[in-house]
C-alpha positions as CSV (number, residue, x, y, z in Angstrom):
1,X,21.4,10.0,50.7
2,X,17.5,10.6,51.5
3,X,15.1,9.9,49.1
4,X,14.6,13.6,47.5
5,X,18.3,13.7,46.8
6,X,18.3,10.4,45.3
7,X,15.4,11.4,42.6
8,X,18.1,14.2,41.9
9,X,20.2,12.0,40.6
10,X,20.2,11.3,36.8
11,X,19.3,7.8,35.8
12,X,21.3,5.2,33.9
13,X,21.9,5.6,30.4
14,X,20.9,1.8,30.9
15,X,17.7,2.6,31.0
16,X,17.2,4.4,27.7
17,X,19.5,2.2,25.5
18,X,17.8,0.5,22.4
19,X,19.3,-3.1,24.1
20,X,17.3,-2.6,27.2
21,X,13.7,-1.2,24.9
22,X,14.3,-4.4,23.3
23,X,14.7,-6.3,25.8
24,X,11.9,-4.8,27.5
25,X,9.2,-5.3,24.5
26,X,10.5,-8.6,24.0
27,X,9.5,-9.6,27.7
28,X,6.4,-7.7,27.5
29,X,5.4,-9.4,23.9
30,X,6.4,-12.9,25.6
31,X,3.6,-12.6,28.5
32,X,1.4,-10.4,25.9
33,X,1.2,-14.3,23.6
34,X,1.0,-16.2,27.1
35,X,-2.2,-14.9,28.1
36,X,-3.7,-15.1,25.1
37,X,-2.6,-18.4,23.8
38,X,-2.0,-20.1,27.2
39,X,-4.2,-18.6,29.9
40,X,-7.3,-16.7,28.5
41,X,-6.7,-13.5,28.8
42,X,-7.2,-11.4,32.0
43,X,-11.0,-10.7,31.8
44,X,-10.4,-7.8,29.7
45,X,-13.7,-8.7,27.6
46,X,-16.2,-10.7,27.9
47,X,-16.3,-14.5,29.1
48,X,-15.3,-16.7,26.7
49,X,-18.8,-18.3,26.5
50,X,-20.2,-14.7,25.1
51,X,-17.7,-14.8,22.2
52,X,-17.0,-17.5,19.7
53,X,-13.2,-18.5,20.3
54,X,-12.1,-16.8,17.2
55,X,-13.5,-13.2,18.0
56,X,-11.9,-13.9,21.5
57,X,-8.5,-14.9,20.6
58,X,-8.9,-11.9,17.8
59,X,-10.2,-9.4,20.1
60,X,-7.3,-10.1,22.7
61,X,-5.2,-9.8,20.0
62,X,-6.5,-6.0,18.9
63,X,-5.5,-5.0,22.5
64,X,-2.5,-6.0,22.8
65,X,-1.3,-4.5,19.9
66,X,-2.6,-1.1,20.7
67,X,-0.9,-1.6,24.2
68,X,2.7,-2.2,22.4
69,X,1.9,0.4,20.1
70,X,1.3,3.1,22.9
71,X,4.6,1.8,24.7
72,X,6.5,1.5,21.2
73,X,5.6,5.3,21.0
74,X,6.4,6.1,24.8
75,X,9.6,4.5,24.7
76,X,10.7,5.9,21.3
77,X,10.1,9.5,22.6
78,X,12.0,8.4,25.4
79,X,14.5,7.8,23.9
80,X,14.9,10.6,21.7
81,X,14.7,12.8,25.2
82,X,17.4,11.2,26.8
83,X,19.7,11.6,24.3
84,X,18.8,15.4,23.9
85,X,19.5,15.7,27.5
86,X,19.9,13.4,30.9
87,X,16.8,12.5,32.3
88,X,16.3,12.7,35.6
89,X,15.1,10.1,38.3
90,X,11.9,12.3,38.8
91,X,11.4,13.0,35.5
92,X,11.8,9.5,34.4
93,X,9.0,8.1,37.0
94,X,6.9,10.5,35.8
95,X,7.2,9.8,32.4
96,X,6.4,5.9,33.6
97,X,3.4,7.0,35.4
98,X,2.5,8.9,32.8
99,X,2.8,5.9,30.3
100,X,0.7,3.7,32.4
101,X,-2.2,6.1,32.4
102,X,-2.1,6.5,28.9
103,X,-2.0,2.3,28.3
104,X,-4.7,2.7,30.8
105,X,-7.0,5.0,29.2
106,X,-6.3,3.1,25.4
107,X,-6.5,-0.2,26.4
108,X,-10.2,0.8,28.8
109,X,-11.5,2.7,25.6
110,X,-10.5,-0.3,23.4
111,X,-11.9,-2.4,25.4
112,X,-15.6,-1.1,26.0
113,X,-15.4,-0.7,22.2
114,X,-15.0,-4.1,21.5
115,X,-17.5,-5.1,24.0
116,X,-19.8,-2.5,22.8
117,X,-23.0,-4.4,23.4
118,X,-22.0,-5.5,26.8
119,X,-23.4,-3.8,29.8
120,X,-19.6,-3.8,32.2
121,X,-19.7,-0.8,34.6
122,X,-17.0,1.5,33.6
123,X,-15.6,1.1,37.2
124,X,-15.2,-2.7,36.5
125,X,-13.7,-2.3,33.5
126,X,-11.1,0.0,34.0
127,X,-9.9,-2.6,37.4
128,X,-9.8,-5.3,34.8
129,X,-7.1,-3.1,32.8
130,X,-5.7,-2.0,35.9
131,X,-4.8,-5.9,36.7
132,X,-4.0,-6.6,33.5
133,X,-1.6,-4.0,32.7
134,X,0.2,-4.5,36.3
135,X,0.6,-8.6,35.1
136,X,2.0,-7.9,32.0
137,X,4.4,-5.2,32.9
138,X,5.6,-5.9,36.5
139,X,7.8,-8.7,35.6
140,X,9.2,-7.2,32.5
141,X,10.2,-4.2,34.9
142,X,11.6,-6.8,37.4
143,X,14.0,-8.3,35.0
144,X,15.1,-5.5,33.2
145,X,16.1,-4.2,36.6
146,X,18.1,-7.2,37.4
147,X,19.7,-7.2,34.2
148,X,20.6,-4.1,35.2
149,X,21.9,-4.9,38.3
150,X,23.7,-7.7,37.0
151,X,25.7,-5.6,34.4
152,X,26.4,-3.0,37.3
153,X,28.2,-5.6,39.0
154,X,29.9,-7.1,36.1
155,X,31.0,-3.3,36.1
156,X,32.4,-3.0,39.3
157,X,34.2,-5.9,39.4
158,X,35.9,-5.0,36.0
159,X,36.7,-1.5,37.5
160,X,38.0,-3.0,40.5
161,X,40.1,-5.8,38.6
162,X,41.7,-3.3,37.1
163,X,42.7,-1.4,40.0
164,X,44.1,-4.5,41.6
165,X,46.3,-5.1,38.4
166,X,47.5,-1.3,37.9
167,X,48.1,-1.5,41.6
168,X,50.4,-4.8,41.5
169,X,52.3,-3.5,38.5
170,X,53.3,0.0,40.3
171,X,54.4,-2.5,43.4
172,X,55.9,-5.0,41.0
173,X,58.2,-1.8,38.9
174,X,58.5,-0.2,42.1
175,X,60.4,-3.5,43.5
176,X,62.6,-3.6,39.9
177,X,63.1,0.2,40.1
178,X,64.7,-0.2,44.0
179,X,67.1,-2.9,43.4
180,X,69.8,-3.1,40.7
181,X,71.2,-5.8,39.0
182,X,75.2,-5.9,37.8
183,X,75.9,-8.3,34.7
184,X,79.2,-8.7,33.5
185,X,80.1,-8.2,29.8
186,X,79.4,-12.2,29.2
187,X,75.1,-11.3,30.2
188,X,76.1,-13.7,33.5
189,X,74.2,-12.1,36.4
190,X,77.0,-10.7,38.8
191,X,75.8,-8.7,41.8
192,X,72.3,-7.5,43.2
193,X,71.6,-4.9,45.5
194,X,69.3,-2.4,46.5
195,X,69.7,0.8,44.8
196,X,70.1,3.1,48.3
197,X,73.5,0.6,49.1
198,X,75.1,2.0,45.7
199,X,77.5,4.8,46.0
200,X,79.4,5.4,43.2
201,X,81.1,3.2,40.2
202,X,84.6,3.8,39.3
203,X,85.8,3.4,35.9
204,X,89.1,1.2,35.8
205,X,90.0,0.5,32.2
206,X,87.8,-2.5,31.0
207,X,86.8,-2.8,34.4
208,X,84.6,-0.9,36.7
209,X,84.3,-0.8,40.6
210,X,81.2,-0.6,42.5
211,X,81.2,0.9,45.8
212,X,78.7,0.1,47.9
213,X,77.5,0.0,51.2
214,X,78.0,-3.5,53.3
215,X,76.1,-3.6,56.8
216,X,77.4,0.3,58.1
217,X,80.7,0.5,55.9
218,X,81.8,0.6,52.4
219,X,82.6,-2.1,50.4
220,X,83.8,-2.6,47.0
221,X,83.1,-5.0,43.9
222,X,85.1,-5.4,40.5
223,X,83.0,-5.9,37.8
224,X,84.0,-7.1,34.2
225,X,82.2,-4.3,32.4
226,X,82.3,-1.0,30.9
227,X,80.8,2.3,33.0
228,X,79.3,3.4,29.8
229,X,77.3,0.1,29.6
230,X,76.2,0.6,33.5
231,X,75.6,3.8,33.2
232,X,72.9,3.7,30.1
233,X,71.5,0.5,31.6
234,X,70.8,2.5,35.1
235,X,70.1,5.8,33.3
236,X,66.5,6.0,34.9
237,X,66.9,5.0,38.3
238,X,69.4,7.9,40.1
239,X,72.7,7.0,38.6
240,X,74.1,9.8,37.0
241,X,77.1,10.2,34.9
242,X,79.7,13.0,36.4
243,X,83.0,12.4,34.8
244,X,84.6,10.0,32.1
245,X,85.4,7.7,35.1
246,X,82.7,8.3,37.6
247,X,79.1,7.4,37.9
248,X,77.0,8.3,41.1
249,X,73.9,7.4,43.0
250,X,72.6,11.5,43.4
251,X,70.5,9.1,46.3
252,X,73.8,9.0,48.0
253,X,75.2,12.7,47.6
254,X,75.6,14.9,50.2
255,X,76.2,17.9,48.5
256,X,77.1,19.6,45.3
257,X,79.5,22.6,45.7
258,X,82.3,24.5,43.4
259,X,85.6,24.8,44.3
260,X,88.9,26.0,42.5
261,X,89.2,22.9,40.0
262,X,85.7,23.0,39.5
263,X,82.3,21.3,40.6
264,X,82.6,18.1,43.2
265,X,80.3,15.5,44.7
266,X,80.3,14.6,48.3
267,X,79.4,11.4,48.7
268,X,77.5,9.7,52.0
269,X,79.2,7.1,54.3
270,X,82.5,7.5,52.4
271,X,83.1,11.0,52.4
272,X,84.2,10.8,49.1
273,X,84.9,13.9,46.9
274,X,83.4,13.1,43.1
275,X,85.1,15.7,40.8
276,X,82.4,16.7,38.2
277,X,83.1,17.6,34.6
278,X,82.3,20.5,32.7
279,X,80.8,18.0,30.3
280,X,78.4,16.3,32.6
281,X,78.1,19.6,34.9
282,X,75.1,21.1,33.4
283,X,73.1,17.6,33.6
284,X,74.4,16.7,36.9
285,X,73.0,20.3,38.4
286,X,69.5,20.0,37.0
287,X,69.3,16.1,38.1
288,X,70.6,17.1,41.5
289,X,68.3,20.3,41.7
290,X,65.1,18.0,41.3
C-alpha cells in the first residue's frame, strides 16, 4: 500500500479515546513542570538574570498553561469529531498541523507580551517557540505511539490465541466425533473403533451385535447393552435408527430403495439388506437425502 492510499485509511479509534488524551496531557504536563522546575525553561523569555526568579518561574508558568489550554481545546473538539464521524488519516494530520500552528501563534503572542519591554526580533522569538513546542510534545507523541503499538500487539496475539484454541477444539471434537466408543450396561468401556468401520448394530434381546469392519471383512461383537441406549448415545454422529432391531451407519449404505415389503438398506462390504420400518422411514429418507 503506497503512501496516498495509506492516508485513506481511517485512523485508530486509539487515537481519539479519552485514555490516550489523558495520557497524552499527562506526559505533556510532566515535561511542561520539568523545564520549569528542573531545567529553566527553553529561552522562551528572557534570561534569567533580566527577571527576578519569581516573575520567571511565574511567567513560565502563564505559558504553559495557555499551551495546555489550546491543546485541552484542540483535543476536546477532536474528540467530539471523531465520534460524529471517522476521521481520516489526512484529516487527522491536518488537524495536528493545524494545532501546532495555533500553540505556535498563542504561545509567540504570549510570549512577546510578557517580555513586552524587551527588544527579541520576532523571527527569534517565534524559533524559540518553535523548539520549545517540538521538546515538549515530541516525546509525548513518541510514547503515546508505542503505547499504541504495544496494545496493537497485545491485540493480535489475543486474536490469534484464539484462533489457535477454536482451531484445536474443532480438531479435538472432530477426533471424538470419528471414533466411537461401546460401553456395556455396567459404564465399563467395551470396544472402540472408528466410526467408518461400523456397519450396522443388531438388536438381540438384552443384547446387541455390532458389525463392523475387521482389516477388508466383516466382523462381529456382542455387546451387553440395549440398541435403544446406543442408538441415543450415537444419535449425532451417522447412526440412524431403521427398525425396532436395527441401527445403521447411513456412512456405510449403499443405497436406499422400495421393494414389495417395503423400504430396505443396502449395506457396504456385507451386502446386507436392512429392512426399514414405516416408523423410522420418514426420518431415515430425510437423513439419507442429506
Amino acid at each position: 500500500m503506497n503512501p496516498v492510499e495509506q492516508l485513506k485509511l481511517y485512523i485508530p479509534k486509539f487515537l481519539t479515546q479519552k485514555k490516550t488524551i489523558i495520557l497524552f496531557f499527562s506526559l505533556v504536563m510532566f515535561f511542561c513542570a520539568f523545564f520549569v522546575v528542573v531545567y529553566h525553561p527553553l529561552g522562551l523569555l528572557n534570561p534569567p538574570s533580566a527577571l527576578t526568579t519569581l516573575d520567571y518561574r511565574l511567567y513560565s508558568i502563564i505559558l504553559v498553561l495557555i499551551g495546555l489550554v489550546v491543546l485541552s481545546i484542540s483535543r476536546h473538539l477532536l474528540f467530539l469529531v471523531q465520534r460524529r464521524a471517522e476521521m481520516k488519516l489526512s484529516s487527522y494530520f491536518i488537524w495536528v498541523g493545524v494545532e501546532f500552528v495555533v500553540l505556535l501563534v498563542s504561545l509567540t503572542a504570549a510570549a512577546r507580551w510578557l517580555n513586552e519591554d524587551a527588544a527579541v526580533p520576532l523571527f527569534t522569538q517565534v524559533g524559540r517557540v518553535f523548539a520549545a513546542v517540538i521538546i515538549l510534545l515530541t516525546v509525548p507523541y513518541i510514547i503515546t505511539f508505542l503505547v499504541f503499538m504495544l496494545q496493537q500487539k497485545r491485540l493480535e496475539i489475543a486474536t490469534l490465541t484464539n484462533q489457535l484454541t477454536e482451531s484445536a477444539a474443532e480438531k479435538s471434537a472432530e477426533v471424538r466425533d470419528d471414533v466411537l466408543q461401546f460401553y456395556d450396561k455396567g459404564g465399563r468401556l467395551v470396544f472402540v473403533t472408528k466410526r467408518n468401520n461400523i456397519l450396522y448394530i443388531e438388536a438381540a434381546d438384552n443384547y446387541t451385535v455390532i458389525h463392523y469392519i475387521s482389516g477388508d471383512k466383516e466382523d462381529s461383537l456382542v455387546l451387553h447393552n440395549s440398541l435403544r441406549s446406543i442408538a441415543e448415545t450415537f444419535a449425532s454422529q451417522g447412526m440412524v435408527r431403521c427398525h425396532r432391531g436395527y441401527l445403521v451407519n447411513l456412512a456405510n449404505v449403499r443405497y436406499l430403495r422400495k421393494e414389495k415389503d417395503g423400504l430396505v438398506l443396502e449395506i457396504a462390504y456385507c451386502d446386507r439388506l436392512i429392512p426399514v420400518s414405516k416408523t423410522y422411514a420418514q426420518d431415515v429418507v430425510q437423513q439419507f437425502a442429506n
